[in-house]
N, C-alpha and C positions, 0 to 999 in steps of 0.2 A: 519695518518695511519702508524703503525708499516712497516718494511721494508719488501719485500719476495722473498727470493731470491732461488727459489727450479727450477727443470729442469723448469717445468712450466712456465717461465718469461724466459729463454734463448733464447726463440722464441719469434716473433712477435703473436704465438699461430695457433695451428693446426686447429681451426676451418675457422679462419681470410683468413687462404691461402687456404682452401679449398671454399670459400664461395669468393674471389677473380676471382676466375675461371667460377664462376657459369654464366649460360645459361641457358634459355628454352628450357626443353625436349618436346618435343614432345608426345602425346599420343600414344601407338602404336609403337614408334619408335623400330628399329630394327638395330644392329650395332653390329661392332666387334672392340674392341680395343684393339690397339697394335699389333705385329708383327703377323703374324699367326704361322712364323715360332716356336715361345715362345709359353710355354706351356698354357694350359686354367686354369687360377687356378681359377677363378671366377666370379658371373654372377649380374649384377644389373640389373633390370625389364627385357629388353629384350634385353641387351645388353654382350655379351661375354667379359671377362677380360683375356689377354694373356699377362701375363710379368714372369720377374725373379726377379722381386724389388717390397718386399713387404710394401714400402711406397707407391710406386706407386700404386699397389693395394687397398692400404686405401683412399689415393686420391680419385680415382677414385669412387668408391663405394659413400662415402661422397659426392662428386661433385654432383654425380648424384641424391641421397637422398636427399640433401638438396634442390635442383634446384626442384623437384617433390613435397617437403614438402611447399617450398613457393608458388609453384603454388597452391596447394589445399587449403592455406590459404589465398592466395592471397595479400599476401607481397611483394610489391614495393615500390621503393624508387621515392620520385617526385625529379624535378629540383627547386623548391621552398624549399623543405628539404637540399640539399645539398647547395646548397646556404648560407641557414641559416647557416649550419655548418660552411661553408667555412667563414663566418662574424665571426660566434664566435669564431674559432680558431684563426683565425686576433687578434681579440681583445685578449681572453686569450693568446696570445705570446706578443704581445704586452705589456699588463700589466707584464708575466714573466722578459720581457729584461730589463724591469723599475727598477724591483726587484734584477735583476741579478747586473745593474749597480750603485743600491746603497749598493746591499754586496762589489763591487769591491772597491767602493772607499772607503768604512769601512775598506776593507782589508791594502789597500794603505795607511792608517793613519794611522793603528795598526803597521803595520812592520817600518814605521817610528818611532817608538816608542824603547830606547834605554832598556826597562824596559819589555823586554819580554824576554824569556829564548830559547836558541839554538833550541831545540824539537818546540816550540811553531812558533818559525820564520818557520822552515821549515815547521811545520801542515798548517801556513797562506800562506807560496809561493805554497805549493801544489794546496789547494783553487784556489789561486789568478789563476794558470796558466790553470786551468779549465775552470775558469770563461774568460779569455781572449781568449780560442782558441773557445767557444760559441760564444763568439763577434763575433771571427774572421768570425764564420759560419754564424752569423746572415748576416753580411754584405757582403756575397758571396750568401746568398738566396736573399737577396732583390735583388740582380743583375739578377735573374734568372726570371726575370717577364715574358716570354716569353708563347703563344699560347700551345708550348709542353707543359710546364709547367702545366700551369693553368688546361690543359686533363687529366695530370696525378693527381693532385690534387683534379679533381672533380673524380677521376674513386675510387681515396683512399680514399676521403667524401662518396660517395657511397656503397663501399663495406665494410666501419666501419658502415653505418647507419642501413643499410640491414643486417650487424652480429646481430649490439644491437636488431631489429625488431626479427631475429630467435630465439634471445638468450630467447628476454623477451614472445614469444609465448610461444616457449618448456617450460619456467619454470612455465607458467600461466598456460599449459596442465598437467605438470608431476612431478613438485615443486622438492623438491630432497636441496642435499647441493649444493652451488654456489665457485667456486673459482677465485682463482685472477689471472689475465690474463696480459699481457702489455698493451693489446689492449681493457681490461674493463674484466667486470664479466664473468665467462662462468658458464653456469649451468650444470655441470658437470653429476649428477645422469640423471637431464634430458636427457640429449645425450646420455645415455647406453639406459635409458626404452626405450628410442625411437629407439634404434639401435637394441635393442633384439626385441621390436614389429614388424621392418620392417624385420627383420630375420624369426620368426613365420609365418608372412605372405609371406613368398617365395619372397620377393621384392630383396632381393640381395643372394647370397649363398655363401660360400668359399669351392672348389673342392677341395683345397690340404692342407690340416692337419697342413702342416708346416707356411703357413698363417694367423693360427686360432689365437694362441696366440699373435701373431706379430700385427694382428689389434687390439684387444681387449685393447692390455698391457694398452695404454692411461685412456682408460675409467674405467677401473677394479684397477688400481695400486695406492693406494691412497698415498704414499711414493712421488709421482712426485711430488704432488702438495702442496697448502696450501690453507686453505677452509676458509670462511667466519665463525665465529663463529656463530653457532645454535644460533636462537632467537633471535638472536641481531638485534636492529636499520638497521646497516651496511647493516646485509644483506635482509631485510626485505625490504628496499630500494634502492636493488641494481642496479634494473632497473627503478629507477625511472628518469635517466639524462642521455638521449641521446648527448645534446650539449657540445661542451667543455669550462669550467669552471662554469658549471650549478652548 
């Protein structure tokens, strides 16, 4: 897979931390969030949004959208899924560090080598010193086996399972282009129709003008990202592998 390095991948991705947070709403529920003193700039089902930061406004709105969209579809993640995950990541790192440690020794035979040119030494010690401070990390995570641990590794198995499960609904509902994420495919077109149909239906609103464009810019701005190319294989099958190294 070519390289993609657009705003899009600076992030772990806007939907990943918005679907991190997520909770059951309640039916009915009634709420106000954020200060009251801070203005009202807008409303999701039945809940008031009062801030002056309008990421936190997009947050929010999202949080609550998606929490209501998996409930009507009934997306949940088992302990049997997570699990699985948590095996396969195991393994695919596993088989990575294997990989990692026969580039390193490659690298350590080449710079031994009196028949490589100044640029070149330095292109392999650059390599090399990547590859040894990944060591270094690997063997500060294997230290970290601990109960905290392991929570916060099932809560981040979790909320990557439950993204790929919204991702691969929206796009089986609303198809659209897909693009490339850190954190896996997002389906991009999907997440606007579905953001303008819960807008048409009164599910959320924005009261101040100056928010409008600020939430949108993501979804509307094709410049941020990089898109699977139409038709292809790639994205045809982009939701086809939830596990890692699938």
């Amino acid at each position: 897979m070519e390289k993609h390095n657009k705003r899009t991948l600076c992030a772990v991705g806007l939907i990943l931390l918005t679907i991190l947070a997520i909770e059951p709403i309640a039916s009915g529920e009634t709420d106000v969030y954020g200060l009251q003193e801070d203005p009202l700039v807008a409303t999701v089902f039945e809940t008031g949004i009062h801030s002056r930061d309008s990421e936190e406004v997009q947050y929010v709105i999202l949080q609550r959208l998606m929490a209501r969209y998996a409930e009507d579809h009934k997306i949940d993640v088992s302990k049997d899924e997570v699990d699985a995950y948590l095996l396969a990541q195991k393994r695919f790192m596993a088989l990575d560090r294997q990989r990692r440690e026969l580039r390193r020794t490659e690298l350590a035979k080449q710079l031994q080598s009196s028949n490589i040119t100044d640029e070149q030494r330095s292109t392999l010690d650059k390599q090399l010193e990547i590859l040894n401070n990944l060591a270094e990390a690997d063997g500060e995570a294997a230290d970290e086996n601990s109960p905290e641990v392991r929570a916060y590794s099932e809560q981040l198995a979790k909320a990557f399972i439950f993204r790929w499960k919204v991702n691969r609904a929206l796009y089986r509902q609303y198809g659209g282009r897909i693009i490339y994420q850190q954190a896996g495919p997002e389906p991009l077109d999907a997440y606007r129709t579905f953001l303008q149909e819960q807008e048409a239906m009164g599910h959320f609103k924005i009261l101040d003008p100056a928010y409008v464009q600020k939430f949108w810019h993501y979804f509307v701005t094709d410049e941020l990202h990089d898109f699977y190319k139409p038709g292809s294989e790639e994205e045809a099958r982009a939701f086809d592998k939830m596990l890692p190294g699938q």
